[in-house]
C-alpha positions as CSV (number, residue, x, y, z in Angstrom):
1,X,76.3,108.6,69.4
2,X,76.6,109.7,72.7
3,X,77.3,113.6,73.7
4,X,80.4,115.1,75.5
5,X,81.0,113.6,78.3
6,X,80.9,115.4,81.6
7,X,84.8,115.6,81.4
8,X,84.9,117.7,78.2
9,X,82.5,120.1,79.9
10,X,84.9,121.2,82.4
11,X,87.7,121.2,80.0
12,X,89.2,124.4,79.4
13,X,91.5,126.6,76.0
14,X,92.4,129.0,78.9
15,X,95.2,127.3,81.3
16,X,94.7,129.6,84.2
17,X,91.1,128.4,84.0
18,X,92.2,124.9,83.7
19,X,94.5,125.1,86.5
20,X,91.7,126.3,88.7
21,X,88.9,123.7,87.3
22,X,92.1,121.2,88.4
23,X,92.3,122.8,92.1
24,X,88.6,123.0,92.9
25,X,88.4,118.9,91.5
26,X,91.1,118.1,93.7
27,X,89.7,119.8,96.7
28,X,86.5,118.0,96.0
29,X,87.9,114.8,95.2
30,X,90.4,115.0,98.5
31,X,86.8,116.0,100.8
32,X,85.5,112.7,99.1
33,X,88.7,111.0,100.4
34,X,88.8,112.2,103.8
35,X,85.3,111.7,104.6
36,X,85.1,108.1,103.1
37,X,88.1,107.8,105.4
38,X,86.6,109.4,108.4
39,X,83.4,106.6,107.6
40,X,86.1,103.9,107.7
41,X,88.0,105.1,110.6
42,X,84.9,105.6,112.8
43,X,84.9,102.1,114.5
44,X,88.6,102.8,115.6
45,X,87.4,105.3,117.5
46,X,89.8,108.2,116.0
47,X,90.1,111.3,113.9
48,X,91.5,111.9,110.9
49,X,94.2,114.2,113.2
50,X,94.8,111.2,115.4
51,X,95.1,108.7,112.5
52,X,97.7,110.8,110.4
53,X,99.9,111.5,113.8
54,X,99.6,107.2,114.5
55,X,100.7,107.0,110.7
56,X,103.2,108.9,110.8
57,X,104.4,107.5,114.3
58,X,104.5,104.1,112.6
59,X,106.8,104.7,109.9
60,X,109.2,106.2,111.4
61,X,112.3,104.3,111.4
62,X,113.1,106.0,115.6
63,X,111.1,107.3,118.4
64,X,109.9,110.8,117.6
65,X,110.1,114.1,119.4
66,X,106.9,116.2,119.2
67,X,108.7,118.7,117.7
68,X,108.5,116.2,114.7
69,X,105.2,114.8,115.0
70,X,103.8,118.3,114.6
71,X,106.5,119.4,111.8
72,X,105.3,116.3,109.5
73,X,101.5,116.4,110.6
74,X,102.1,120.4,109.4
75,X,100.2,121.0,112.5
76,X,101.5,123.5,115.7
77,X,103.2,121.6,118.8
78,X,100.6,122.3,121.1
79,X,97.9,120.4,118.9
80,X,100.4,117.8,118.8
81,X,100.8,117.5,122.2
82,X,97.2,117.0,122.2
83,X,96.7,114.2,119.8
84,X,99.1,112.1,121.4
85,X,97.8,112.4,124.6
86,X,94.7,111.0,123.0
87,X,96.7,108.4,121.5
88,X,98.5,107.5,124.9
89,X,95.0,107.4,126.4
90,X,94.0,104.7,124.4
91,X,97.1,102.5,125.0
92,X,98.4,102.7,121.4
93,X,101.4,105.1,122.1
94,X,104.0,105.9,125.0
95,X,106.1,108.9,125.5
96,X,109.2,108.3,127.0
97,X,112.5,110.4,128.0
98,X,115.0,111.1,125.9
99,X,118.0,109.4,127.2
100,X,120.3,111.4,125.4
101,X,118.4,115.1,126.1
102,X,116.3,114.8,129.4
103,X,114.8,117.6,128.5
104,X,112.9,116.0,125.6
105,X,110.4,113.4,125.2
106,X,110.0,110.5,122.6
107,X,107.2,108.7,121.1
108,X,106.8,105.6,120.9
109,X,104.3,103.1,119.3
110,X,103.0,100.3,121.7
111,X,102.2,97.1,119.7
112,X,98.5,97.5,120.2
113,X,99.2,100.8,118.3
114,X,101.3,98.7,115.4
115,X,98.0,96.2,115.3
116,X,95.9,99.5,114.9
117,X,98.2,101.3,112.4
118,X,98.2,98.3,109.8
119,X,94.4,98.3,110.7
120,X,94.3,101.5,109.5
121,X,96.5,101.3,106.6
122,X,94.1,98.5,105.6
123,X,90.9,101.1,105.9
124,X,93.0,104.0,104.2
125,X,93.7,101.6,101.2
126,X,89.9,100.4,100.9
127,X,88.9,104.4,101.3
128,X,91.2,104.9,97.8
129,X,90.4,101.8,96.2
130,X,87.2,102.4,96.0
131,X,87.7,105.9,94.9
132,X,90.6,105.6,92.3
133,X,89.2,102.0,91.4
134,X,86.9,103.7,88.9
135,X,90.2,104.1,86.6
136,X,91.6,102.0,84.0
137,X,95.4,100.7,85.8
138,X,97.1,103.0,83.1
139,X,95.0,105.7,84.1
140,X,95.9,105.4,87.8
141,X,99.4,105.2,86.9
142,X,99.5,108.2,85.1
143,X,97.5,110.0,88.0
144,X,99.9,108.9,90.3
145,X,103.1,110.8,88.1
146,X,101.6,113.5,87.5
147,X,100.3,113.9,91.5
148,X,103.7,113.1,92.4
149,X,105.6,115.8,90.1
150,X,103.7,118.3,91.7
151,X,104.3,117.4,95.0
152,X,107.8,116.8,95.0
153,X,107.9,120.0,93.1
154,X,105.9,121.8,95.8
155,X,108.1,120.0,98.5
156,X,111.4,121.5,96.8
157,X,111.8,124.4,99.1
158,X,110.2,122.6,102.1
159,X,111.7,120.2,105.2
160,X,108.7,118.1,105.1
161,X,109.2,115.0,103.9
162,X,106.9,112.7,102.2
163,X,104.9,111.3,105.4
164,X,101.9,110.5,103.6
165,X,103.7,108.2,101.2
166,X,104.1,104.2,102.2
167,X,107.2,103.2,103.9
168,X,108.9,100.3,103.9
169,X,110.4,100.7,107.6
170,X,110.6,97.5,109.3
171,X,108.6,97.6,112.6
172,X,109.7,96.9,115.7
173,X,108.7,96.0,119.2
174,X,108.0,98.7,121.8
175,X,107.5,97.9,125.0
176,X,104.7,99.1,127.1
C-alpha cells in the first residue's frame, strides 16, 4: 500500500490555512507557467510584457488607444507606450491617428504581427499543455470552473475584462 500522497500532505482542517496553501500553489504553479512561457517565447524575440500587450492587440475586435492597451495589460500608460514602441520596432504593430479625435492614437496590428500572434498563441498553448496535461480531462475541467468562478468573482467590481481568455474575433487586414 502506498502512503499519502504528496497532495494530502498539504491538505488542510483549517480553511484560512487552506486558502493560503491554495495561494502560495497558485503563485508557484503561475511562476512555472510564465517561465515555461518566457522559454517558449524566447526565439520570438519578446517579453512576456510585449507578448500579453500583442495578445491583447490581436483580439481586439478595433484599433486600440493606449489608454486601453495599458488598462487591460493592468500596466501604467507610460509602460505601455513603451512596449509598443518595441512592438512597432519590430514591424508587428502601427500606431495611427485617430480620425475621429486627432488628439489620440490607435493601434493597429500589421499582418506580420497577426502571423506572430497565432505563433504565439500556438507557444502559449504548448507552455499549458504541457503543464495542465498531467490531469485527467475531468480534472482539467473542473480546474478550469473553479479558476473561472474566482475570477469572474474577483472581476465583479472591476472594468477589466477578460483579456487573457481566447477570443473568437475574426481578424482582419491592417495595412502597413
Amino acid at each position: 500500500m502506498q502512503g499519502p500522497s504528496r497532495s494530502d500532505d498539504r491538505r488542510s482542517e483549517n480553511p484560512d490555512e487552506a486558502a493560503a496553501q491554495i495561494g502560495e500553489l497558485v503563485l508557484r504553479i503561475a511562476r512555472h507557467l510564465r517561465a515555461n512561457s518566457a522559454r517558449r517565447l524566447a526565439p520570438f524575440g519578446l517579453t512576456d510584457g510585449d507578448a500579453r500587450a500583442l495578445r491583447i492587440i490581436g483580439r481586439a475586435r478595433s484599433p486600440l488607444r493606449m489608454s486601453e492597451i495599458a488598462q487591460r495589460s493592468r500596466i501604467v500608460p507610460r509602460s505601455a507606450t513603451t512596449i509598443v514602441e518595441r512592438l512597432e520596432a519590430k514591424g508587428l504593430v502601427v500606431r495611427e491617428i485617430d480620425p475621429a479625435d486627432r488628439r489620440s492614437i490607435l493601434v493597429c496590428m500589421t499582418d506580420a504581427g497577426s502571423r506572430l500572434f497565432l505563433e504565439i498563441g500556438r507557444a502559449r498553448d504548448d507552455a499549458a499543455t504541457e503543464l495542465f496535461g498531467r490531469l485527467k480531462p475531468a480534472e482539467r475541467a473542473e480546474l478550469l470552473d473553479l479558476l473561472a468562478r474566482i475570477d469572474s468573482a474577483d472581476d465583479a467590481g472591476s472594468a477589466v475584462s477578460h483579456e487573457h481568455l481566447p477570443a473568437a474575433s475574426p481578424k482582419r487586414e491592417r495595412r502597413r
